[in-house]
C-alpha positions as CSV (number, residue, x, y, z in Angstrom):
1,X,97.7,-36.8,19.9
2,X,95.1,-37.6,17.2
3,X,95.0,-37.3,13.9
4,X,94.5,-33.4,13.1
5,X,92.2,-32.4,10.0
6,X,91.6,-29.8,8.2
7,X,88.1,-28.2,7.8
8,X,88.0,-29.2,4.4
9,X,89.0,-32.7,5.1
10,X,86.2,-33.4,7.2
11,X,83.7,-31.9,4.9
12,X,85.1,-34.2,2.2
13,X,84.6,-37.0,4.3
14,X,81.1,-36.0,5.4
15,X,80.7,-35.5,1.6
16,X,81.8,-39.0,0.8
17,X,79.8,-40.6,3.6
18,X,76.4,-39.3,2.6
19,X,77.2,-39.5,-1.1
20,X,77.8,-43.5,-0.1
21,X,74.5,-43.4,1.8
22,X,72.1,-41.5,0.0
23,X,73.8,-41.7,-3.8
24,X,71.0,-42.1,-6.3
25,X,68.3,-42.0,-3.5
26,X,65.4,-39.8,-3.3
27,X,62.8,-39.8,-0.7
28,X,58.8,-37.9,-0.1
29,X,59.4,-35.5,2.7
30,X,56.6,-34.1,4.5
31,X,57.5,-31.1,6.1
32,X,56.1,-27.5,6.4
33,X,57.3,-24.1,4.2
34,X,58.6,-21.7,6.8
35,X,60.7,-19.1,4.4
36,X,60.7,-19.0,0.6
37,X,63.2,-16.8,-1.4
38,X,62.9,-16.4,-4.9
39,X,66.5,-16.0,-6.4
40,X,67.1,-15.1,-10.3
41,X,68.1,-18.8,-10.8
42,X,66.9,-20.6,-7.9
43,X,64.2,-21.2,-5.7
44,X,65.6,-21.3,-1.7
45,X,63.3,-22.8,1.2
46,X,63.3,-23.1,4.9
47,X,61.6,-26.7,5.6
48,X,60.7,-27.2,9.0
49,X,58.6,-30.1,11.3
50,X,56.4,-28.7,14.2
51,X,55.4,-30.4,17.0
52,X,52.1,-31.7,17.6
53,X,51.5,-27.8,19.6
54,X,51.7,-26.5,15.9
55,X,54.4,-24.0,17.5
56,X,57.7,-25.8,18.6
57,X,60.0,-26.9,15.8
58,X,62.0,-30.4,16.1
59,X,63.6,-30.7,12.9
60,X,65.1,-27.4,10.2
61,X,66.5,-27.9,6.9
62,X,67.2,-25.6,4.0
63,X,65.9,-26.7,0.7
64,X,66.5,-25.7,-2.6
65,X,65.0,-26.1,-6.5
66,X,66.7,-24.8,-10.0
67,X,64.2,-22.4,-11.3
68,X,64.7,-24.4,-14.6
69,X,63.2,-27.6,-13.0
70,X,60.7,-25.9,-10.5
71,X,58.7,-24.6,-13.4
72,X,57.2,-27.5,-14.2
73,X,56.8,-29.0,-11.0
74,X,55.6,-25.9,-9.5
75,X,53.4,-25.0,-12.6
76,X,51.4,-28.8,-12.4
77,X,50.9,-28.3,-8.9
78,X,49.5,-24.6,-9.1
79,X,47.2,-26.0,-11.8
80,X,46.0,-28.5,-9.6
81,X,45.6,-26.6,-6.3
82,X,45.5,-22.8,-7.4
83,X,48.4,-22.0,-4.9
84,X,52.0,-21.7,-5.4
85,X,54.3,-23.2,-2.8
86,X,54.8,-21.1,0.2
87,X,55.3,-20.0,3.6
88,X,52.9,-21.7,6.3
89,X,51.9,-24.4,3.4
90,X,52.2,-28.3,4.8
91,X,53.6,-30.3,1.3
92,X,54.8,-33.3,0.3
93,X,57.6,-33.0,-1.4
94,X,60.1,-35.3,-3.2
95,X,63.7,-34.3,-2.6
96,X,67.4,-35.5,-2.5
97,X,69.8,-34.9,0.0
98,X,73.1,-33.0,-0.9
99,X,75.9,-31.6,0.5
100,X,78.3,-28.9,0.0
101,X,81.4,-28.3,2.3
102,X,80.3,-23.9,2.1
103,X,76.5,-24.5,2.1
104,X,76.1,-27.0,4.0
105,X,73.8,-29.9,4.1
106,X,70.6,-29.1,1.9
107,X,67.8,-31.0,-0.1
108,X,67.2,-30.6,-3.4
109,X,63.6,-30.7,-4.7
110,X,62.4,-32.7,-7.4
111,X,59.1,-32.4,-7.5
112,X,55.7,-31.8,-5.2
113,X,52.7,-33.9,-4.5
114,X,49.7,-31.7,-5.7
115,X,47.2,-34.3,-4.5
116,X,48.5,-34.4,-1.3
117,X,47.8,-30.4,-1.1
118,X,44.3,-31.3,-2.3
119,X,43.5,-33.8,0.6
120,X,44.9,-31.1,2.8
121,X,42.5,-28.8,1.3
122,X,40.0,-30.8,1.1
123,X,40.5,-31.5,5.4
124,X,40.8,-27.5,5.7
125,X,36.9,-26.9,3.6
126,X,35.5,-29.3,5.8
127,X,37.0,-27.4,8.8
128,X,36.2,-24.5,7.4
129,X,32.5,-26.0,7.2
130,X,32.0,-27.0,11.0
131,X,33.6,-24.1,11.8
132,X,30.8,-21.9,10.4
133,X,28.1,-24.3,11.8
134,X,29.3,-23.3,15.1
135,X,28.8,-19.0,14.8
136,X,25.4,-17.7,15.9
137,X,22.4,-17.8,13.1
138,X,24.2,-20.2,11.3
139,X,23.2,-24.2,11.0
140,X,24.3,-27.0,8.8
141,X,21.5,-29.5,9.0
142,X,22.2,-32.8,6.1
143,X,25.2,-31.0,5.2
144,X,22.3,-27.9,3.9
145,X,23.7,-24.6,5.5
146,X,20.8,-22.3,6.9
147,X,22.2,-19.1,7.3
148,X,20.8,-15.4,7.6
149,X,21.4,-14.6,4.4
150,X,19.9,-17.6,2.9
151,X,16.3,-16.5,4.7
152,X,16.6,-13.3,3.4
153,X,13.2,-13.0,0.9
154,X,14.6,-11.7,-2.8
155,X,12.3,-8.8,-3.4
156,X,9.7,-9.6,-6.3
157,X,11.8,-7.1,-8.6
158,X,15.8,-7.0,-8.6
159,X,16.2,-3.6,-10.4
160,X,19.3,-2.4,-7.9
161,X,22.7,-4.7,-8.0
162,X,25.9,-4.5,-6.6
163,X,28.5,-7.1,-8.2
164,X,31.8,-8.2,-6.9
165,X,34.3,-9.2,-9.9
166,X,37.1,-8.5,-11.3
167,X,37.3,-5.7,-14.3
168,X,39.3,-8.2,-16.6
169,X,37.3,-10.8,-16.4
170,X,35.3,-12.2,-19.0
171,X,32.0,-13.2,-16.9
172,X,32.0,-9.4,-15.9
173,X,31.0,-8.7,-19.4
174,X,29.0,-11.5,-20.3
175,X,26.6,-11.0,-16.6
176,X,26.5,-7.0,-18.3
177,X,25.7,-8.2,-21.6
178,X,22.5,-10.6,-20.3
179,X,20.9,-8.5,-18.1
180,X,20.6,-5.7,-20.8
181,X,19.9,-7.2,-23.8
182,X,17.2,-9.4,-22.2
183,X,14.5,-9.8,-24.3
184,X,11.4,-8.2,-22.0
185,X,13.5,-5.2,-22.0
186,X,14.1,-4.4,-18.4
187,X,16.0,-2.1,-17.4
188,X,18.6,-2.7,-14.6
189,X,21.1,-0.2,-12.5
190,X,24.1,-2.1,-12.0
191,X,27.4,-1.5,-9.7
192,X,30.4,-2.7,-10.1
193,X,32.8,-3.7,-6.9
194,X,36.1,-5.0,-8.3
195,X,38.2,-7.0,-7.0
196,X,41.0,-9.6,-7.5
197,X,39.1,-13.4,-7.8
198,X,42.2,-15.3,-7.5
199,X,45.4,-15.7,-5.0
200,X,46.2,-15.4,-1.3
201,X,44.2,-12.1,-1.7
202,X,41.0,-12.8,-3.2
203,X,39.5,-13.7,-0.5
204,X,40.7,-10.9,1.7
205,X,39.9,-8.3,-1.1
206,X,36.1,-9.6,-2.1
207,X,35.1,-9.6,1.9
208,X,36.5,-6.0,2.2
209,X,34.0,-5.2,-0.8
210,X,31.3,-6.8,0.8
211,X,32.5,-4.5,3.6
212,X,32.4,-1.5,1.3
213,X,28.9,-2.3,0.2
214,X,27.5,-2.7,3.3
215,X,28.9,1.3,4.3
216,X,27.5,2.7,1.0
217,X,23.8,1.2,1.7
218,X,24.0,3.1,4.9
219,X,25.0,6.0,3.2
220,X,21.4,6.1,1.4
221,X,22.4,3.6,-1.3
222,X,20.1,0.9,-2.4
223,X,20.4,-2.7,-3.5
224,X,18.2,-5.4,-3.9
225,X,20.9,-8.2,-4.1
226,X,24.5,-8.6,-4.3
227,X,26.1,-11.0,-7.0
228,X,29.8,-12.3,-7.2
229,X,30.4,-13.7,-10.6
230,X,33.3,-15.2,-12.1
231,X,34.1,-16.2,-15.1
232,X,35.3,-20.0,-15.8
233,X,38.6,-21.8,-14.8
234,X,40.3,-24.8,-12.7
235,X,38.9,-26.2,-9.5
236,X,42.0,-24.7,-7.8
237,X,40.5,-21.4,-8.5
238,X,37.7,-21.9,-6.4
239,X,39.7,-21.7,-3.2
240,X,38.8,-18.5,-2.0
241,X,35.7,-19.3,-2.0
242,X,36.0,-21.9,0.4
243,X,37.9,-18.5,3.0
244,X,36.5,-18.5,6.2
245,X,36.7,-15.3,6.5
246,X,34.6,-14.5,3.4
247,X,32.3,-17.2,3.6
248,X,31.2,-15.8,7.3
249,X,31.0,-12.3,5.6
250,X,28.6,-13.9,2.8
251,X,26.2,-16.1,5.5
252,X,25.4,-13.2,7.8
253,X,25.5,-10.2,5.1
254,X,22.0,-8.1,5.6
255,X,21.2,-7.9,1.7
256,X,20.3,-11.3,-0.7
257,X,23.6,-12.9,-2.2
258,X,23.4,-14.2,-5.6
259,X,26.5,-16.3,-6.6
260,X,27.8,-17.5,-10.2
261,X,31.3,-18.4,-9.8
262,X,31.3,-20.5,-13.1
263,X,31.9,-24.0,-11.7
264,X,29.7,-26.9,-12.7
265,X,30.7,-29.7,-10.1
266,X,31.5,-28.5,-7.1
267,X,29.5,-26.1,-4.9
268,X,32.4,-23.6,-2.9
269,X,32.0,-23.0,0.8
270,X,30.8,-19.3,-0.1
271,X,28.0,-21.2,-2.4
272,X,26.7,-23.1,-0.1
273,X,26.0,-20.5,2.8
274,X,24.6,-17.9,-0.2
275,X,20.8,-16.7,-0.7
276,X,21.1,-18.2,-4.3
277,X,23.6,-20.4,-5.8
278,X,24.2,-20.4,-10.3
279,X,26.4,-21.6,-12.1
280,X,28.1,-18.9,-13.8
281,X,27.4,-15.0,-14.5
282,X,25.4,-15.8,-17.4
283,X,23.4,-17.5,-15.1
284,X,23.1,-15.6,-12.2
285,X,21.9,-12.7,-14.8
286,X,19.0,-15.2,-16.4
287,X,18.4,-16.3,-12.6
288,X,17.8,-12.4,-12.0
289,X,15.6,-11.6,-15.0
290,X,13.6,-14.9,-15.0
291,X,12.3,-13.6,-11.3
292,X,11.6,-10.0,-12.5
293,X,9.1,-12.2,-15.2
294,X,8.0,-14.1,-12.3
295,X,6.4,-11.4,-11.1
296,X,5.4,-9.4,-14.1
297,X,3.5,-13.0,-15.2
298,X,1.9,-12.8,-11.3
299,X,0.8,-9.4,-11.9
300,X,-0.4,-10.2,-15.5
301,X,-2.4,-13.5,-14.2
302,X,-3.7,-11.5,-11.7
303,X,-4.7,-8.3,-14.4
304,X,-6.3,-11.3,-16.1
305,X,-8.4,-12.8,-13.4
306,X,-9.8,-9.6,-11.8
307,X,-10.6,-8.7,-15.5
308,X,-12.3,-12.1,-16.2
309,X,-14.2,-12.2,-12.2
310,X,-15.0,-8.2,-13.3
311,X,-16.3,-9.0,-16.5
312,X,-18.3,-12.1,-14.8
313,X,-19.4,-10.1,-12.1
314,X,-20.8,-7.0,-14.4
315,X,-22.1,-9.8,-16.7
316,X,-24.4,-11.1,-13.8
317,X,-25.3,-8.0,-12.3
318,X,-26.1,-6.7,-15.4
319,X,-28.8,-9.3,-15.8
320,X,-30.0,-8.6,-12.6
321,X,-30.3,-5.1,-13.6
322,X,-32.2,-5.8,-16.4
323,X,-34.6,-8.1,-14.5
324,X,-35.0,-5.5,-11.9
325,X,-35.8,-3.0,-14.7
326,X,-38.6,-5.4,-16.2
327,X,-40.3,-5.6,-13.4
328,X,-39.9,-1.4,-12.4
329,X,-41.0,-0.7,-15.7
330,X,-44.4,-3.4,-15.6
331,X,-44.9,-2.0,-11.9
332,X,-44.3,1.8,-12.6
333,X,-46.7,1.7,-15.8
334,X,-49.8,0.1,-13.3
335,X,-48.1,2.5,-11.1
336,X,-48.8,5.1,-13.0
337,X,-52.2,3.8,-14.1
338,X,-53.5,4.0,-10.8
339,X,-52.3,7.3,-10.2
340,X,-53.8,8.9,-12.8
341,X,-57.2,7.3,-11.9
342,X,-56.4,8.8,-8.4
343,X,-55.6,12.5,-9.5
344,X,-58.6,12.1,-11.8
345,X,-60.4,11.5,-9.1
346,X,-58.7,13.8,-7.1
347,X,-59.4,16.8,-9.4
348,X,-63.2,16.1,-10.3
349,X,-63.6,16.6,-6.1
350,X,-61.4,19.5,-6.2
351,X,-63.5,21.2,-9.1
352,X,-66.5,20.1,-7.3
353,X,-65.4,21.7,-4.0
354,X,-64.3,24.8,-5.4
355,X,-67.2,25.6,-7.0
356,X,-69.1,24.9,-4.0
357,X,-66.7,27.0,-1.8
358,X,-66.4,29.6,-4.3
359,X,-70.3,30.5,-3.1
360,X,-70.3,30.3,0.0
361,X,-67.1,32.5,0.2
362,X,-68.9,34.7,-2.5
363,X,-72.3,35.2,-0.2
364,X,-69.5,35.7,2.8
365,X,-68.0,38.5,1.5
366,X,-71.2,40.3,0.5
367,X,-72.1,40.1,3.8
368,X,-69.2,41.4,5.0
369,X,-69.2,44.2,2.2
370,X,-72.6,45.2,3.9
371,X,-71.3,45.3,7.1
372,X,-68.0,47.2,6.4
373,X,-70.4,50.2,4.8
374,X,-72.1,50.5,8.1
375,X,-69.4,50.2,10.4
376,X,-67.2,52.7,8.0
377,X,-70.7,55.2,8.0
378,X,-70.7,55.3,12.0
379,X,-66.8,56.0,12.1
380,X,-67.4,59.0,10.3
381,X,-70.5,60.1,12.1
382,X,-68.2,60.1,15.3
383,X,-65.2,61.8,13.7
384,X,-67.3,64.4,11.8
385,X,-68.3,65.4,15.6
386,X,-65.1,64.9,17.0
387,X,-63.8,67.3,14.1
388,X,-66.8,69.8,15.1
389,X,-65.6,69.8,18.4
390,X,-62.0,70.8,17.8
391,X,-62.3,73.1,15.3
392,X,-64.5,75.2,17.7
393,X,-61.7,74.7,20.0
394,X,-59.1,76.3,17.8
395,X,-61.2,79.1,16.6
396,X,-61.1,80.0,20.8
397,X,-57.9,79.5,20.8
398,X,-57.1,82.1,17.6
399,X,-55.1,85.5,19.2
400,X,-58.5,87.6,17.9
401,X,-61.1,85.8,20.2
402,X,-58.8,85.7,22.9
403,X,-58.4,89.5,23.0
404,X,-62.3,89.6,22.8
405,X,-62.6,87.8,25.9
406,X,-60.5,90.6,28.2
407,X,-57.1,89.7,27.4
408,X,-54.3,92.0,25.9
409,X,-50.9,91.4,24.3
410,X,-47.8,93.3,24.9
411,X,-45.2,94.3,21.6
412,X,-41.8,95.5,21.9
413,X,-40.7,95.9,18.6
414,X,-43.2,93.8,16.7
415,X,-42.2,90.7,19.6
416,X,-44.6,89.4,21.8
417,X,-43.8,90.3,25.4
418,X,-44.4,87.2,27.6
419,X,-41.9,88.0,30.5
420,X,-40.4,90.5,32.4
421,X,-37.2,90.1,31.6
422,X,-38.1,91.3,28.3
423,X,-38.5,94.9,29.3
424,X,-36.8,97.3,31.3
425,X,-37.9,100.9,32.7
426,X,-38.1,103.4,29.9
427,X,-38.8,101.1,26.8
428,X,-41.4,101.6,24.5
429,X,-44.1,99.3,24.3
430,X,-47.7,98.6,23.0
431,X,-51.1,97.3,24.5
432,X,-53.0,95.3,22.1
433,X,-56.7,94.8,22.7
434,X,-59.7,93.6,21.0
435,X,-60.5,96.9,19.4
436,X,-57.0,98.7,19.1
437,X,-53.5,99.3,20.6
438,X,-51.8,102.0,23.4
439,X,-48.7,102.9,23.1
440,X,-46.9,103.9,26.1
441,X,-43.3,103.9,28.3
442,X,-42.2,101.5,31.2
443,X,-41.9,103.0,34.6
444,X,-41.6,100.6,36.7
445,X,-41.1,96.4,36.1
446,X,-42.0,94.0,39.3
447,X,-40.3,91.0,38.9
448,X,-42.3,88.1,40.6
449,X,-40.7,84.0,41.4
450,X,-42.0,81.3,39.4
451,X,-44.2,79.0,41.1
């Protein structure tokens, strides 16, 4: 039967064999983060290898780091990069292989290639960048993005901003500080989006502000550009700048983005695909008030020239004016001149004339005074008959000379009889004639039709 062993036995010897082999050794692992857990004195990792799918894994090891020791390795390499070691990152890392008969086999860290984690994100921005040149509106022609938001046209006055930054940071106050103490004395309305500008979230946080904006413009807001400043720090910091995510937000976003993320070598991703690209908040806020005197100095040049074309045009029409007047005033005065010879003229004929007229019409109307007197003298000749004639009419006609001529009148009480129907038998009636009156009774009243 073979030799039996205890468990501890064989970890010992396990022990003492790698301790033989790997004593005093330390090697650069590349391998991915899958797990981190942050302990009050140490650091644990799960290190794995994936296949060439990105998915399968064909190697696992735990790792671990003294808090102690990964402060300074981890603090370099955050510096450098702007990211702390974590979950889904690829590193390079320098570590030494140990073994403990509860634990296990483990490696301990040392230390972590930050340059390493540049190149890699140096690989993921240029993804990053071909990726974008792919999506719809968006081109990268000589390494120049042309994107929708970069053909937007800055309206000739930015009055209206909405700024994404963070409320602690110092470029928030100095962008603030520009654009109102500028010296033409604009006036700007200014609102703040905050966000964080640093982290795994930054990027996540600013595009969800971008989001917010967009909602509040078609809520009846208005803005005439949208600027993300931040103040200075490490290139590391720029990396969420270089987000996908964002940077698509940023190309295709309806409304001018002005940028001034305070770096002076390196352009980010987000920079590059942006309407207009400064250096800094301070900049971004000149940038904004130098183009609101852009156009105050095209209106002013243009006050200028209508008022120097008005003032040549009113100079050279007034000159025609006068010229004109010259010669209306020479041609009215011979004007005149020969007018007045006319109505001189005019009004000795006239005088003449009316004199002339003023007998004939005199020797015309005597004439026809003449006349009238005869005419009006045989008028009332005839109506001096006519007259004659009717008053000897009437005077035949009077009640007196009818009576004469055979006629009578009946009264009943003082009223003329003219019918029967006046009178009945028995009244009392009397007989006028010409040279008195009967009085007498009815007897008897014949009633005759009238014809």
């Amino acid at each position: 039967m073979a030799e039996q062993l205890r468990l501890s036995q064989l970890c010992s010897i396990i022990n003492n064999a790698l301790v033989a082999a790997f004593r005093e050794k330390s090697y650069w692992v590349l391998a991915e983060i899958k797990e981190r857990n942050d302990k009050a004195n140490k650091i644990f990792f799960e290190l794995v290898e994936k296949a060439s799918n990105g998915t399968e894994i064909i190697a696992r090891i735990n790792g671990s780091v003294w808090r102690k020791e990964a402060l300074a390795a981890f603090r370099n390499f955050e510096d450098i990069t702007g990211k702390r070691p974590d979950r889904g990152m690829q590193v390079l890392i320098k570590v030494e292989i140990s073994y403990h008969q509860i634990y296990g086999l483990t490696l301990q860290l040392s230390d972590i290639d930050s340059q390493h984690m540049l190149g890699q994100l140096e690989l993921q921005r240029r993804n990053t960048i071909q990726l974008l040149a792919t999506k719809p509106g968006i081109k990268l022609i000589d390494g120049v993005f042309q994107t929708p938001n970069k053909i937007l046209k800055l309206n000739p006055v930015i009055q209206h901003i909405a700024f994404i930054t963070s409320a602690s940071a110092a470029g928030y106050q100095d962008f603030l500080h520009t654009l109102q103490k500028n010296m033409f004395g604009y006036t700007f309305n200014c609102t703040p989006y905050f966000s964080i500008l640093q982290g795994e979230k930054a990027a996540e946080q600013m595009k969800d502000q971008l989001l917010k904006i967009f909602e509040d413009t078609k809520s009846g807001k208005h803005f005439d550009a949208v600027v993300i400043i931040r103040g200075g720090g490490a290139q590391s910091d720029l990396l969420p700048f270089d987000e996908f995510n964002l940077a698509h937000t940023v190309a295709r976003f309806p409304i001018p983005v002005i940028t001034g993320v305070g770096h002076l070598r390196n352009e980010s991703i987000v920079d590059m695909v942006a309407n207009v690209f400064t250096i800094g908040p301070t900049h971004a806020a000149n940038f904004i008030i130098a183009q609101n005197r852009s156009f105050e100095e095209q209106v002013m040049g243009l006050r200028e020239l209508i008022t120097l074309r008005a003032n040549n045009l009113l100079t050279k029409q007034q000159r025609k004016i006068d010229h004109i007047g010259a010669i209306l005033t020479n041609g009215t005065i011979q004007l005149l001149h020969t007018y007045k010879n006319q109505l001189n003229r005019f009004f000795e004929k006239i005088a003449s004339n009316t004199k002339n007229n003023f007998t004939s019409e005199t020797q015309k109307l005597n004439e026809k005074q003449k006349n009238l007197s005869l005419f009006t003298d045989r008028i009332f000749d005839r109506n001096r008959h006519q007259l004659a004639i009717f008053t000897e009419r009437v005077k035949n006609l009077h009640p007196n000379n009818v009576l004469k001529r055979g006629y009578a009148m009946l009264i009943k009480k003082e009223q003329l009889i003219v019918s029967t129907t006046q009178i009945k038998i028995g009244d009392a009636i009397t007989i006028k004639l010409k040279d008195g009156a009967i009085e007498t009774t009815v007897a008897a009243v014949q009633h005759e039709e009238n014809k």
